[in-house]
Backbone as CSV, one residue per row, in Angstrom:
resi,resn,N_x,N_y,N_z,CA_x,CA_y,CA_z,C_x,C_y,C_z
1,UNK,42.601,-29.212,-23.138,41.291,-29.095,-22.546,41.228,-27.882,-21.646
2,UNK,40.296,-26.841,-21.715,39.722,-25.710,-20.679,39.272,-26.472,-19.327
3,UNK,39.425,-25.408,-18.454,39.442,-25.882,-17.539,37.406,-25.880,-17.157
4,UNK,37.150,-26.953,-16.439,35.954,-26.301,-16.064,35.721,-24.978,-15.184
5,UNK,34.378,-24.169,-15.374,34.368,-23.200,-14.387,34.325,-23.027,-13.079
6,UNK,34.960,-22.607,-12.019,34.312,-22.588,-10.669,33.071,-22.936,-10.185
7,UNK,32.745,-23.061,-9.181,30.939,-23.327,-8.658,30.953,-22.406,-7.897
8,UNK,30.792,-21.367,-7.697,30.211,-20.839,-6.524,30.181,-21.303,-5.153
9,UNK,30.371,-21.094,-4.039,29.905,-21.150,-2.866,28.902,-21.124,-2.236
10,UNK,28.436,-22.568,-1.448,27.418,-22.443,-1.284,27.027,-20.873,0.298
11,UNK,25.620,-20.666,0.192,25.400,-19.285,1.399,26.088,-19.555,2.304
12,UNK,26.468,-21.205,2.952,26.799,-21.534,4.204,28.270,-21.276,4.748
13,UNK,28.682,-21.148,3.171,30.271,-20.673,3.270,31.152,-19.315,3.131
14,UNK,29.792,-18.528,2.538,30.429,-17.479,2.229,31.149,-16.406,3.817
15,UNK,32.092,-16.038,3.732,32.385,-15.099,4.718,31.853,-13.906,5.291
16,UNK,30.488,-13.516,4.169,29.994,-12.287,5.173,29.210,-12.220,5.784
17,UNK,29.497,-11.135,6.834,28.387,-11.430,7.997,27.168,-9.966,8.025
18,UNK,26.500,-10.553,7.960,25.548,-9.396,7.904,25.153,-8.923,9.495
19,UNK,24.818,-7.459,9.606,24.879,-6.655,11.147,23.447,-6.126,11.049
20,UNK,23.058,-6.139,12.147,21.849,-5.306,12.197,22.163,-3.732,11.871
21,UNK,22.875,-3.024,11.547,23.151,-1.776,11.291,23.105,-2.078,9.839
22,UNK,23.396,-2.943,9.105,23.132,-2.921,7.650,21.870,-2.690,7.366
23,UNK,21.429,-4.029,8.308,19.790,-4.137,7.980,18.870,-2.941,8.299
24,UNK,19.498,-2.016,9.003,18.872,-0.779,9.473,18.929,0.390,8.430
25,UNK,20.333,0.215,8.092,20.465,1.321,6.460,19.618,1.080,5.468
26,UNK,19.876,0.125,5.578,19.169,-0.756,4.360,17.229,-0.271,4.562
27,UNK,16.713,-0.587,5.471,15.280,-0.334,6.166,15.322,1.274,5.748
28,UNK,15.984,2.016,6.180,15.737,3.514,6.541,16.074,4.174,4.593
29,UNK,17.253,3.428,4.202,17.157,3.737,2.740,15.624,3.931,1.893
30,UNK,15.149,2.400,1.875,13.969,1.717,1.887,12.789,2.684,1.991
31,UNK,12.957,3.090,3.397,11.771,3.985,3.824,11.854,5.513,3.533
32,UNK,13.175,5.870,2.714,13.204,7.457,2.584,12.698,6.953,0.950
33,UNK,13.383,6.342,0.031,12.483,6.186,-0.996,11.112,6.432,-1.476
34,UNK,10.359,5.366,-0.540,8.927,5.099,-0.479,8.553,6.490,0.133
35,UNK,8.746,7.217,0.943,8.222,8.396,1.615,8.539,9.374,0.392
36,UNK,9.549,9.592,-0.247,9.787,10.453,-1.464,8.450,9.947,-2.928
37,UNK,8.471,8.485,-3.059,7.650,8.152,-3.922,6.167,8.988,-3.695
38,UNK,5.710,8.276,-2.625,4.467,8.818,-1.579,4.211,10.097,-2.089
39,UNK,5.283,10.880,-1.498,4.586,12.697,-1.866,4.701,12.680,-3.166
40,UNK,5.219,12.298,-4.078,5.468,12.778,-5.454,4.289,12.196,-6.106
41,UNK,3.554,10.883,-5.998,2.197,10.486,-6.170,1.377,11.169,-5.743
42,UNK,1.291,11.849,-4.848,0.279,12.165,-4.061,0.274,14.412,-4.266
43,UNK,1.514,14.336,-5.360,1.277,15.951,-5.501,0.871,15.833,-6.773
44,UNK,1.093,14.582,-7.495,0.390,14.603,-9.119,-0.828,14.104,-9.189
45,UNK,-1.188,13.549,-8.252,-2.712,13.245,-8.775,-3.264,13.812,-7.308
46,UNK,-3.306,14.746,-6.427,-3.928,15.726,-5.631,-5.485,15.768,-5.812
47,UNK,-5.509,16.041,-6.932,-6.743,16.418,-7.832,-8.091,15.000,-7.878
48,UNK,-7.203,14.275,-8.845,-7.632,13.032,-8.529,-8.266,12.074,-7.102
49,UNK,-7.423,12.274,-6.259,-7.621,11.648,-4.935,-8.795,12.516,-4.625
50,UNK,-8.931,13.485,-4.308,-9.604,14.478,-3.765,-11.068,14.321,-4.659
51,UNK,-11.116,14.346,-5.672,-12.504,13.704,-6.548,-13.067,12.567,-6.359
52,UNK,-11.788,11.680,-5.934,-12.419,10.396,-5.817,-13.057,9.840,-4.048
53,UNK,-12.071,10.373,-3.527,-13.160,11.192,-2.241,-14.400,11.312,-1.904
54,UNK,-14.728,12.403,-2.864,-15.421,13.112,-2.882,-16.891,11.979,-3.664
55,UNK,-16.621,11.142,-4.548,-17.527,10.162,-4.620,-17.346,9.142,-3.996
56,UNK,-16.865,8.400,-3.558,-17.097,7.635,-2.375,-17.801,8.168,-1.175
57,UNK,-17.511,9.601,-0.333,-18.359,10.245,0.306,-19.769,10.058,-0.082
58,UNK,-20.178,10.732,-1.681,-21.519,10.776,-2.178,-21.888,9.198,-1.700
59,UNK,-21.121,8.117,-2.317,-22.104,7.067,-2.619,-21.909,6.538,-1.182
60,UNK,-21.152,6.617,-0.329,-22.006,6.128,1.216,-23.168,6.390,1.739
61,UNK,-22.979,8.117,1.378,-24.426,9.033,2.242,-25.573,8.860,1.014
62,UNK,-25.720,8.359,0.103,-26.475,7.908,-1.305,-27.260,6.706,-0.198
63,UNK,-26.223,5.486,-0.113,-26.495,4.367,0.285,-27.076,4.449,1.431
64,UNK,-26.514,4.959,2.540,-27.479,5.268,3.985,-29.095,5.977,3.820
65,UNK,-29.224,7.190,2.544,-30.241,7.467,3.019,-31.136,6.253,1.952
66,UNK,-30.483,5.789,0.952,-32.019,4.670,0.213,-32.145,4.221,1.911
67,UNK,-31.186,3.063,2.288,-31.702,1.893,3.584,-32.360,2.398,4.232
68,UNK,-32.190,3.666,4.893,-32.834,4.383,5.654,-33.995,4.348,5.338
69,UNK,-34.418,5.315,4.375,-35.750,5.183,4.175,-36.274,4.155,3.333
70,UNK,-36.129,2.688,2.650,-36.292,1.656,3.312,-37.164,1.071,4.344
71,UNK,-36.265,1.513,5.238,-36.003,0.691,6.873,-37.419,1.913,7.607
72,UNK,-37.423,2.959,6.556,-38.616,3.803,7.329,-39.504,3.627,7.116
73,UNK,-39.682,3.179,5.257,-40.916,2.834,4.955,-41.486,1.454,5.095
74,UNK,-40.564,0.564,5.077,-41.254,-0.876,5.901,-41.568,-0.747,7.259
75,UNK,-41.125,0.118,8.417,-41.659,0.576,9.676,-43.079,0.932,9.445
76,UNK,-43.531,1.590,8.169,-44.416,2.455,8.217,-45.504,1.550,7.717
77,UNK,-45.012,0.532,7.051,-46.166,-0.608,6.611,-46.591,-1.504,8.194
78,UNK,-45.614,-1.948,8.910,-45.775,-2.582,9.911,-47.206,-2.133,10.895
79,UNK,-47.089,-0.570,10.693,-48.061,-0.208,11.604,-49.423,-0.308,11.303
């Protein structure tokens, strides 16, 4: 007969101890990644972002002046 396999250890037993200096490499690894991702998104679609901008801008100042005048021409019935 083979033997059965080991079980694992449960977390409570294992011997390592984790340091806040890990957890800090670990964080700062983490965050040089994402900051490398970041610019490299943000130099390929440049173009993109900047268009899309650029309509969202339009359709706020779109939206302010309908309400506006709106809000001018129901003033103008009131009177």
């Amino acid at each position: 007969m083979s033997a059965a396999p080991a079980r694992p250890k449960p977390a409570s037993q294992m011997p390592t101890k984790l340091t806040t200096d890990d957890l800090r490499h670990k964080v700062l690894a983490v965050r040089d990644v994402t900051t490398d991702e970041a610019r490299k998104l943000v130099k390929a679609n440049t173009v993109r972002i900047v268009v899309a901008s650029a309509v969202v801008v339009a359709v706020v100042v779109s939206a302010a002046y309908y309400f506006g005048s709106r809000s001018g021409a129901a003033a103008a019935k009131r009177r």
